[in-house]
C-alpha positions, 0 to 999 in steps of 0.5 A, a space after each residue: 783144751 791146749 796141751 800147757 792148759 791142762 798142765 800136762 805139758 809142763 809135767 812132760 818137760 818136768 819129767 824129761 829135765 830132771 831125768 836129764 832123758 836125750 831129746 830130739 827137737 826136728 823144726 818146721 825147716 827140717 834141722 834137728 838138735 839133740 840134747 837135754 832140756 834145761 829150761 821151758 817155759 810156755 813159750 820156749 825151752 832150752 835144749 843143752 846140745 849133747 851131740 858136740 853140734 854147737 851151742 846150747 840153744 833156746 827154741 820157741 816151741 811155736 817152731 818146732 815140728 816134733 820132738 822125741 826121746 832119744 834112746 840109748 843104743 843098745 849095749 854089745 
């Protein structure tokens, strides 16, 4: 079945708004945001931009071509 039927889905991007984890969304056109997810719904989801690149934007999930999570560099 498709991911958002089985609700796994939804608990991923549950899980990744309220650890507030950074994410990486790359498009089909190859340009990448960064940020944390805000919103999601089945359609979009609102990726708050932490990387001072611009506005918060929405993304209709259709769009995007990966996402991943971002890790923190390591401490030195």
């Amino acid at each position: 079945p498709p991911p958002d039927a089985t609700g796994d889905e939804a608990a991923y991007f549950a899980k990744l708004r309220e650890q507030r984890t950074a994410v990486a969304v790359e498009l089909l056109d190859g340009s990448v945001f960064r940020g944390v997810i805000e919103y999601y719904d089945r359609d979009m989801i609102k990726v708050n931009r932490t990387d001072g690149g611009g506005p918060n934007v929405f993304i209709r999930k259709r769009h995007v071509r990966m996402m991943w999570e971002e890790t923190p560099p390591p401490a030195i």
